[in-house]
N, C-alpha and C positions, 0 to 999 in steps of 0.2 A: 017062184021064189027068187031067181033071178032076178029078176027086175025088183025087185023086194032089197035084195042084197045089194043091189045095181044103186039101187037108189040111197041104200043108206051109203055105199061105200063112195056115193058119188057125196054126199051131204058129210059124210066122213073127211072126204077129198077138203072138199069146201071149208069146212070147220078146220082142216087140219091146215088151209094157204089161209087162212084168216087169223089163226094164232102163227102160221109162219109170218105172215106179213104185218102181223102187229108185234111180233117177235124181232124180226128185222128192224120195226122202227123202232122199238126198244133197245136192240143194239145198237144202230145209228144215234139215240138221242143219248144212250151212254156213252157212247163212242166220243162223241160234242164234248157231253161232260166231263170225259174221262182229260181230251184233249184240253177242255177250259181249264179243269183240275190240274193238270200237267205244266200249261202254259202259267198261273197261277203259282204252283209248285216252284217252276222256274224263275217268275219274278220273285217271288220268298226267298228262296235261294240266294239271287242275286244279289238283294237288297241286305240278308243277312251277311253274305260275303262281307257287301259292300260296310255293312255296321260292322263285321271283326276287324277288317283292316282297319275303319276309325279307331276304334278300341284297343288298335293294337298299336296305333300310332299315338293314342292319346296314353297309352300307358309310358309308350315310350318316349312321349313330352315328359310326363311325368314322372316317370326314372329321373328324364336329364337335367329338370326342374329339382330336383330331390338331390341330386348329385350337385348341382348349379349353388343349389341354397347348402349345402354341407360345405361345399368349397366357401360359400361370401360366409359364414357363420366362422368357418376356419380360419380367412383372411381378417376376418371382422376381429375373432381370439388375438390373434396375433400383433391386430395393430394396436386392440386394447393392451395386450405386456409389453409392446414397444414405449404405447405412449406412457405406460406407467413407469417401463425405464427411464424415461427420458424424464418423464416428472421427478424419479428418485435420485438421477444423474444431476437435473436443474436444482435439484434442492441440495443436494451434498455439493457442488459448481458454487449455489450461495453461499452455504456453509462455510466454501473455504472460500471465499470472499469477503466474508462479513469476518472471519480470522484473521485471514491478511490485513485488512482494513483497521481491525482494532491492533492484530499487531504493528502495525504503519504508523497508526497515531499514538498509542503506547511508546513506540522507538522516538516518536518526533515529541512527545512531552518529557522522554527522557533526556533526546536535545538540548529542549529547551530549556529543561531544568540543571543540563551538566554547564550548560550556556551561562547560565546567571550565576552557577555556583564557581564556575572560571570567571569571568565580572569581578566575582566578590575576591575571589580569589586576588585577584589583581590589585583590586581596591585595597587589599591586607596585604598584599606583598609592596604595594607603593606607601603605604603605612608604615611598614615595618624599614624600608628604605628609607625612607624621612627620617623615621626613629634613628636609625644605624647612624645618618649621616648628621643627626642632631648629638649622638652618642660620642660620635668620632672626632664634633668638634669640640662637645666639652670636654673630653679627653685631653684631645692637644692643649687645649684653654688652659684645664688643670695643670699639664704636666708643664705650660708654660709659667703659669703662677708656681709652682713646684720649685721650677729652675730660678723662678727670679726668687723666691723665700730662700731655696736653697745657698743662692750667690749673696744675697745677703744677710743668711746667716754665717756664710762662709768670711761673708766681710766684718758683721759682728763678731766671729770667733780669731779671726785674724786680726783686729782693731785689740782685741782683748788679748788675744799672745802675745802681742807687742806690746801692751801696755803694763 
């Protein structure tokens, strides 16, 4: 029975370096795998690294993009109430333009009418000078015929006392 047992423990042996050595290359071709897996793992890794810093720099375009537009939206506010002051300044600026303006020509129609009413004025005060000096000589005229009626009623009334 020796050799009985001999032979199975030898066929034992045999079966047992046949599942080792197909054992082994089972470990070697997972080992490959394992390594492919790894190496694989690694560029994923890498690759995903390399996608969050994109995404962390396109967030952070995008923040400063977001900030950029909040600021031109704010400057953009600001020049719109500028420029609407300045519309509301330019329109009150005409307003007291078009005031001055009408009171300008208001004061020069008042000129011009105080103008012609001095004129007239003139024309009635050199009217009225005419008069005075037309008055003053039928005055003396009068008071000269006065003194000659008077002289000669004085010589009537003295021709008559003595007569």
């Amino acid at each position: 029975m020796e050799e009985e047992e001999l032979a199975a423990l030898r066929l034992e042996l045999k079966t047992s370096r046949v599942h080792s050595d197909s054992a082994k290359t089972s470990v070697i071709l997972l080992q490959k795998q394992l390594d492919m897996i790894t190496q694989e793992k690694d560029h994923l890794e890498e690759r995903l690294s390399t996608m969050l810093n994109r995404a962390e720099e396109a967030e952070e375009k995008r923040s400063a993009a977001e900030e950029e537009m909040r600021l031109a939206i704010e400057r953009a506010g600001k020049a719109h109430e500028e420029a609407s002051i300045a519309r509301k300044e330019k329109l009150e600026a005409d307003k007291v333009a078009a005031e001055r303006l009408s009171a300008q020509e208001s004061a020069e129609r008042r000129c011009e009418a105080m103008a012609r009413e001095r004129d007239e004025l003139r024309e009635e005060i050199e009217i009225l000078q005419m008069a005075e000096e037309d008055t003053v000589f039928r005055v003396k005229s009068l008071d000269k015929q006065l003194e000659v009626r008077d002289k000669e009623m004085e010589g009537l009334l003295g021709t008559q006392a003595k007569s």
